[in-house]
N, C-alpha and C positions, 0 to 999 in steps of 0.2 A: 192472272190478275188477282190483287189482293180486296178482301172485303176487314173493314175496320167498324167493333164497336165501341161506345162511347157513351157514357152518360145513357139516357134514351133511345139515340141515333144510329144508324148502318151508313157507312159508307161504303159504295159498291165500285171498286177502279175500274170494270170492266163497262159498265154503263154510263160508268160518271154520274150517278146518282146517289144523294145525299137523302137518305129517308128519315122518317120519326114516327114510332108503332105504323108501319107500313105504310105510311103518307107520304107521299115524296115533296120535298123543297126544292125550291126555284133557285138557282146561282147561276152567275156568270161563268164561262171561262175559269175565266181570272179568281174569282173570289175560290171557288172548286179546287183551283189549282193551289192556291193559298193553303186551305185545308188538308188538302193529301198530304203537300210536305212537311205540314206540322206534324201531322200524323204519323209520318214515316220516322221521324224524328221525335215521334213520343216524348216529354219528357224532358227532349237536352234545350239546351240555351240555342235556337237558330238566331245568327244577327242578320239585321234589316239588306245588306248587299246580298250575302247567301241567298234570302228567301227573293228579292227582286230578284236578283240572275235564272233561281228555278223556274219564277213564274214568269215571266218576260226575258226568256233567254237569247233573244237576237235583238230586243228593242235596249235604246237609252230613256228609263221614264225616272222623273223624282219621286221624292220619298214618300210625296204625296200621295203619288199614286197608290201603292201599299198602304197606308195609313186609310184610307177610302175603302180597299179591297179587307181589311181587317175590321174596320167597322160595319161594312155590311155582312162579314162574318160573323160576327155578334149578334145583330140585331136575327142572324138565322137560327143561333143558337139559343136563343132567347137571356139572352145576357143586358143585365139591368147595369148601369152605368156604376162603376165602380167596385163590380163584380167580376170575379175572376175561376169561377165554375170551368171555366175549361182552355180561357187562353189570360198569359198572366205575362202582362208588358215590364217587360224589363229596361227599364227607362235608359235612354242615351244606347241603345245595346243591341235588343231585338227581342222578341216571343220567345216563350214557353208555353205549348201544350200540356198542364197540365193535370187534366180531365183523366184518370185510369182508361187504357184503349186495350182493347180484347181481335185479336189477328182471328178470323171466323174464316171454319171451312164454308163449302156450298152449304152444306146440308144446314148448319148452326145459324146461317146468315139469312135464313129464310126473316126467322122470328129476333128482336131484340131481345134476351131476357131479361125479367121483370127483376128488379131491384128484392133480395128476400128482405124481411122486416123483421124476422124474429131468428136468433142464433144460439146455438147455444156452443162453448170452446171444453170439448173434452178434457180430463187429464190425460196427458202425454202418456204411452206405454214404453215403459223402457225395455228394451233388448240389450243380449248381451253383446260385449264381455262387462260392461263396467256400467253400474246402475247409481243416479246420484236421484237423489229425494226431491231436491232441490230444483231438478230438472221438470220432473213428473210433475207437479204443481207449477212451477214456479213459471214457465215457458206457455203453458193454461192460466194463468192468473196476468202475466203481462200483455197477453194478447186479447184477454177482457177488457182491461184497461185502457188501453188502446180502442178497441173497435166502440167501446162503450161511448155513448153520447153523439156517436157520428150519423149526422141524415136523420132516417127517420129510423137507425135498427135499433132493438133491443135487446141487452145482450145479457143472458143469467149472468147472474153471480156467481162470486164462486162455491158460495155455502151451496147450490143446487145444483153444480158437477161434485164436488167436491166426495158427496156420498158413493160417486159411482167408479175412485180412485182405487184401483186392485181388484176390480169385479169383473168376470167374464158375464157382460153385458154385451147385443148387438148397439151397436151405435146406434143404428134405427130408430128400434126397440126405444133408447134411450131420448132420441129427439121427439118422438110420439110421450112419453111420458110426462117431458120436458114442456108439450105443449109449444113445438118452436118448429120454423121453417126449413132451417139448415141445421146442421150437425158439422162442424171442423173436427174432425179425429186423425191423431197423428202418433207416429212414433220415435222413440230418439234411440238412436244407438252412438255411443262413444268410445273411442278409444284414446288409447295416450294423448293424440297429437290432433285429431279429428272427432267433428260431430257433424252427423248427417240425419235429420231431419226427414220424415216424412209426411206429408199431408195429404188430407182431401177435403173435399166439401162434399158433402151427402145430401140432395134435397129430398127431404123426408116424406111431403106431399105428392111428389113422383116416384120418389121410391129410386134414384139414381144418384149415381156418383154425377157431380157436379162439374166437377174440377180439382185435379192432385195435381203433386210437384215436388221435387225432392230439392234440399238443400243442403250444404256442407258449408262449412264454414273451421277454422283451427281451431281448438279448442279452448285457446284464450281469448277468442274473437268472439263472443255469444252475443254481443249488442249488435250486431253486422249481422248476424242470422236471426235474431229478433224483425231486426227492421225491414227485411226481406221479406219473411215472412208475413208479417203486418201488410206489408202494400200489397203482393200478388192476392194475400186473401180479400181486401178491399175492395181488390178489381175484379175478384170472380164473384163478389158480390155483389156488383152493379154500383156500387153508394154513389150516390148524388154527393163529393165531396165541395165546401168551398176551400179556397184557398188554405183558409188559415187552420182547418179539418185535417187537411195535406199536410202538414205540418205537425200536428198534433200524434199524426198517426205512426209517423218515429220520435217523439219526444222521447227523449232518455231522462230518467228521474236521477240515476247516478251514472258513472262512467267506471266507478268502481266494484270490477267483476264480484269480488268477495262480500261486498258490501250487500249487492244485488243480491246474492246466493243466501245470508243470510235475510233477508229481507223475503223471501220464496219462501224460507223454514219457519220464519215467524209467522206469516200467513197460513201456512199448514197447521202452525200449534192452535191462534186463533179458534179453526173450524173447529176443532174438537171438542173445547168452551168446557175442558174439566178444570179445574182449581190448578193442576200440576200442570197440563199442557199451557194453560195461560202461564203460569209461571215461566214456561219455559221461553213462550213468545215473546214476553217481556226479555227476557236474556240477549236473543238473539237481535229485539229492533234496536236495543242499546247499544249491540256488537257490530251492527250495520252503522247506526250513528256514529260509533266511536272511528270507524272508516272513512266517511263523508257525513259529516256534520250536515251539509247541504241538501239530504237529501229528503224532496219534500214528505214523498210516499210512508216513508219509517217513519219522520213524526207523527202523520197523523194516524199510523196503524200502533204507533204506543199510547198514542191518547187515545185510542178507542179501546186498548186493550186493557187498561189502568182502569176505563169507567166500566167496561163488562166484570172487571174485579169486583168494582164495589157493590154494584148492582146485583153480583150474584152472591156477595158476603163472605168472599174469598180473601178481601183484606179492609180493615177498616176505612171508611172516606178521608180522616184522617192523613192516610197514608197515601192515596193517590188520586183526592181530590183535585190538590193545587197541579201537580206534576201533571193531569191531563190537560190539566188547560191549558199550562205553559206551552206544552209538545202542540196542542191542533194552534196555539195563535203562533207558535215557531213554524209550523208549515203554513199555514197563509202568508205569514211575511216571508216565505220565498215562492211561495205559489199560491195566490189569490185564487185563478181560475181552479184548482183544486178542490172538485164534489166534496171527496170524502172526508179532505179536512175541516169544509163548514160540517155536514153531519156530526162530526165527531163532535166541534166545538158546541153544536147544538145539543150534543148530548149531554154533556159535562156542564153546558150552560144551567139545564134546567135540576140536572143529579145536588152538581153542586155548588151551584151559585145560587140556586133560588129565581135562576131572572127567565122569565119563562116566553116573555116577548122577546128577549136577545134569543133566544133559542128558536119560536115561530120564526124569528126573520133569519135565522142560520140555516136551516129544515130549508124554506123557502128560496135561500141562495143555492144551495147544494141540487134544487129541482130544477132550478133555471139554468143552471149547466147543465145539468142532466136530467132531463125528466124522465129516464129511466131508471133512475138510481130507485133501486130497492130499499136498501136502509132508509134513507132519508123519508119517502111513503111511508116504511113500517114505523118509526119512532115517531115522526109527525101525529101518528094518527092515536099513541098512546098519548102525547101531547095534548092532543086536542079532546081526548075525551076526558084526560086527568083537569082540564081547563072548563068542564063544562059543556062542548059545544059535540054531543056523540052524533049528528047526523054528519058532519063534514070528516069525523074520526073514523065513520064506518066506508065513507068514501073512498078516502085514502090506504087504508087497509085494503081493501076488495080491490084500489087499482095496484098494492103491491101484493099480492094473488094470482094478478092476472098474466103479473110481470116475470114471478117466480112459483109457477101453482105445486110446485113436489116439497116446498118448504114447511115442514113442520112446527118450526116456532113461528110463524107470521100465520099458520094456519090454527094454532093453540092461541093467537094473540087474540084473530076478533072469537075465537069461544070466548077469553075471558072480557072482551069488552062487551060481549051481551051479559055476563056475569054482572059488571059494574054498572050496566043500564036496566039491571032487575029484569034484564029478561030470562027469569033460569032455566026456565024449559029449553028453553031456545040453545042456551048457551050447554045443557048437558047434552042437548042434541046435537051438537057441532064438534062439542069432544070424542065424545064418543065414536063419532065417526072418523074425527084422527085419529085416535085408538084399535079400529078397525084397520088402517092403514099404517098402524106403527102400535102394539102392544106394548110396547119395552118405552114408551119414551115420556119420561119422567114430568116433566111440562105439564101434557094433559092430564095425569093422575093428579096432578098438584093441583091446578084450579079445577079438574072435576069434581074433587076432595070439595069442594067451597061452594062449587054451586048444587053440590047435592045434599050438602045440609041447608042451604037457605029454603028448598024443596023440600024437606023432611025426611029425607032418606039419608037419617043417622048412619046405619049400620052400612053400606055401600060408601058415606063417605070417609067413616075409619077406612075401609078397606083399601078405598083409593090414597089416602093419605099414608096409612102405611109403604105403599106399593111406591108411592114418590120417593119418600125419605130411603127405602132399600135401593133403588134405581140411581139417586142423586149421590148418596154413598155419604158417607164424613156426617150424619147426621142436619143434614141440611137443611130437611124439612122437618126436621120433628118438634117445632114449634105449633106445625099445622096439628101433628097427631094428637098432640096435647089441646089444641083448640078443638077438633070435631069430639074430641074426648067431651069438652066443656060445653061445645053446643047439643050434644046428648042428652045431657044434664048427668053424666057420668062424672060427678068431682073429684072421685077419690083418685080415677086414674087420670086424670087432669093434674090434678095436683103434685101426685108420682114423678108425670114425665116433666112438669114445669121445675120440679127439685132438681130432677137430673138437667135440665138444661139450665138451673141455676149454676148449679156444681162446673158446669163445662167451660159457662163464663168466665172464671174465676184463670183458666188456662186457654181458655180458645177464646177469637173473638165471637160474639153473639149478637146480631142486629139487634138495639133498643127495641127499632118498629114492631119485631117477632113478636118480643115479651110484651112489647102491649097489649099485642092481639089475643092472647093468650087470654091476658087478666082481661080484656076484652070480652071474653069468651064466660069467664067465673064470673063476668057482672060486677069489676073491683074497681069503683071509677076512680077511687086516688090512685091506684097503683097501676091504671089505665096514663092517668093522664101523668104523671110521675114520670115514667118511661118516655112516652111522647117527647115530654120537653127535651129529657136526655138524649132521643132521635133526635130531635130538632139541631140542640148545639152540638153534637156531635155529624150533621148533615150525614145523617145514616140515609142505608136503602130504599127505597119504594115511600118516603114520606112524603113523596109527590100526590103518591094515589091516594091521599087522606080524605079529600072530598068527594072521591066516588068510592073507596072501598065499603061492601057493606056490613061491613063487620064495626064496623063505628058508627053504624045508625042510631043506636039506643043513647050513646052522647054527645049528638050535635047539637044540643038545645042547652047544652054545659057551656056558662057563661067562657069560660076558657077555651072554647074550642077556637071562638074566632078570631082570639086572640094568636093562637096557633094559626090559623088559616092566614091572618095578616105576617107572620113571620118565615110562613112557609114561600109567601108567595103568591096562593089560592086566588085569595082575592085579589090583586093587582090582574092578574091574570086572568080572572072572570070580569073585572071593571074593562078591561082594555078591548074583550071579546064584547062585552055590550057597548062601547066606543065605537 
């Protein structure tokens, strides 16, 4: 006799008992028998005579009766009226089971297992003969996507597997670091004509394999072996699915193989967040678009890749200002429920529109579909502290921490938000200890540079700010090395390196906001606020942070600042937060 899990639930054929965490439930006959069949039938369309003949196979009863035996099935399951958790009426037709059901040995069928809530999806290890990139990433980044927002789990990002792509790391090892329940690691091997798939589930806290499973699929078939794999891992992970979950959890964003493929590569470029790699990822979501126009995911990973440009002063606002917007409000108008393209829009809203409450309420849609979205947490809470409001900033930070704790930029983010809440002890104390856990990583040299002069450790914050500008590469930060030059009171070599980042201007682009902070730094308030304005109409980088950076302390009592604050933004955005 067969024992079936489900949801919570054991059903045992050999006793006829229907349990929940080892509680047994009362049913008829009849209602019992109703269940089994669905069961057995997992999944497929059963119509209303089928399931009468199983369960009443020598009597003539109406339909009634069924319809009786199916509502007191419900009310066992605990199914609220118009809920479809586990059995889903197919009008005029019959039932569907479709609740994920797990076939249990004796031994397994003792205990129901508990639903995991924290996951995290490997990068795929390719085997030979034939290795695609696309594969590696891109079959780990679909299947985040997917499991993301479903129940109650939460699922890393990609940015926090993404580092452990090409690394002889134990998966274990990697789920304990991860801070998560499960571990999914798998392998792909392809050839010509086939791809076969391997998986497992690892639970990290017992320290056992969970649940594997191999899959093949042709090698033109990859969306058929996506959504395979997508359901079996659902179901060996217990999720409390509803209906419309079920659904979601093979949504196909394109139908177009190549399109997909580059859309995997653009996400790969993404992670790596150098000036060239972004360039490149921009190539590739364009090459996906120019595929399927339709498709939502490439919009909104070009609008998000267009504002990490600006933002990291890889291309003028100018030039990918508009183009981000356009792309995240092109994927809402074909996908509304899509997280990542409110985030995006919410990024761009505040980068470069100025509208800083269309961006809280973008932040805030992108949570409500997902309240594990990670970006959305981490930008929210630069939002919120650029706005004024740093206890609800350090909130949101610390719950995307919890979400993804091996991430380094969101772990450099609240150093520098204790940086902008003049906490600098605090805030060198927090880098530093990302520093300890990444020496190479450019980020926390850059705002430890900043918070160790506002402390008076001149000479430690040349050193850091050197150390950024060599790590970040192209000259990137040497706006900073010329500033701790000037908070020194060192002018001459201030002066030197503001020459040479004049001269660079002239062929490269250069953030305004840089040069201000510079003359910021010499104490130059016309050619402080001169620049500014040129940020301003220009919608350059970081001129959001103007009302907490503190390096513009010395001129906010400058009848023009708040004229600036009104143009930025600032203020709308602090009147609406005391609203």
């Amino acid at each position: 006799m067969t024992r079936y899990a489900f949801d919570e639930f054991c059903l045992d054929e050999a006793s006829r008992v229907l349990s929940r965490a080892g509680a047994s439930i009362a049913l008829t006959p009849r209602v019992f028998d109703t269940l089994l069949h669905l069961l057995r039938r997992g999944g497929e369309l059963v119509g209303k005579d089928e399931l009468m003949q199983a369960v009443w196979p020598s009597r003539v009863v109406e339909e009634n009766n069924l319809d009786q035996a199916i509502s007191a099935l419900r009310r066992a399951l605990g199914e609220r009226r118009g809920e479809h958790r586990c059995i889903l009426t197919v009008p005029g037709r019959g039932y569907r089971f479709v609740a994920p059901v797990q076939v249990l040995s004796a031994a397994e069928a003792t205990t129901v297992p508990k639903p995991l809530r924290t996951l995290a999806v490997l990068p795929f290890k390719l085997l030979p003969p034939r290795q695609d990139a696309a594969l590696e990433m891109g079959l780990a980044d679909t299947l985040i996507t997917r499991l993301s927002g479903l129940a109650a789990l939460a699922v890393r990002p990609l940015s926090a597997v993404s580092r452990f792509s090409g690394r002889q790391h134990e998966p274990m090892e990697i789920g304990r670091r991860l801070g998560v329940d499960a571990v999914l690691d798998g392998t792909v091997q392809q050839s010509e004509r086939r791809v076969r798939v391997s998986m497992r589930l690892l639970d990290v806290a017992e320290g056992r394999q969970h649940w594997a499973d191999i899959f093949d699929a042709q090698s033109d078939d990859l969306f058929a072996l996506q959504d395979a794999v997508a359901k079996k891992a659902a179901a060996a992970l217990a999720l409390r699915l509803t209906y419309d979950q079920r659904i979601r959890l093979t949504r196909r964003y394109t139908e177009h193989p190549e399109a997909w493929r580059c859309y995997a590569l653009a996400r790969f470029f993404v992670e790596q967040r150098s000036p060239s790699a972004l360039k490149r990822a921009v190539d590739y979501f364009r090459e996906a678009l120019s595929l399927d126009p339709g498709y939502a995911l490439a919009h909104a990973g070009l609008s998000d890749v267009y504002t990490i440009q600006g933002v990291m002063g890889a291309r003028p606002p100018s030039e990918v200002g508009q183009p981000a917007r356009q792309a995240a409000l092109q994927a809402l108008a074909i996908d509304e429920q899509l997280p990542v393209a409110h985030y995006a829009l919410g990024h761009t809203l505040v980068q470069y529109e100025r509208d800083w409450v269309g961006a809280e309420l973008a932040y805030r849609r992108a949570l409500e579909l997902d309240p594990n979205c990670v970006n959305a947490h981490h930008r929210y809470a630069i939002l919120l502290m650029t706005a004024g409001r740093p206890d609800e900033a350090f909130v949101q930070i610390r719950h995307a921490r919890t979400l993804d704790p091996t991430s380094l930029p969101i772990d450099v983010t609240e150093g520098f938000l204790y940086h902008w809440d003049r906490q600098y002890t605090r805030s060198i104390e927090h880098l530093r200890g990302t520093l300890q856990r990444e020496p190479h990583f450019w980020m926390a040299h850059y705002w430890l540079a900043q918070a160790l002069a506002f402390h008076g450790e001149h000479a430690a914050a040349a050193t850091s700010a050197q150390r950024a500008n060599e790590l970040l590469g192209d000259d990137g930060a040497s706006w900073l090395v010329a500033w701790t030059h000037a908070a020194a009171g060192r002018q001459g070599e201030a002066l030197a390196q503001l020459a040479t980042l004049l001269e660079r201007s002239r062929h490269h682009y250069v953030p305004p906001y840089d040069l201000a902070q510079v003359y910021a730094g010499l104490g130059d308030t016309e050619r402080v606020f001169a620049w500014l304005d040129r940020a301003e109409r220009e919608r350059a980088r970081h001129l959001d942070t103007l009302g907490v950076n503190p390096i513009m302390d010395p001129f906010r009592r400058d009848t023009r600042m708040p004229q600036l604050y009104a143009r930025v933004g600032i203020e709308r955005a602090r009147t609406a937060a005391a609203d």
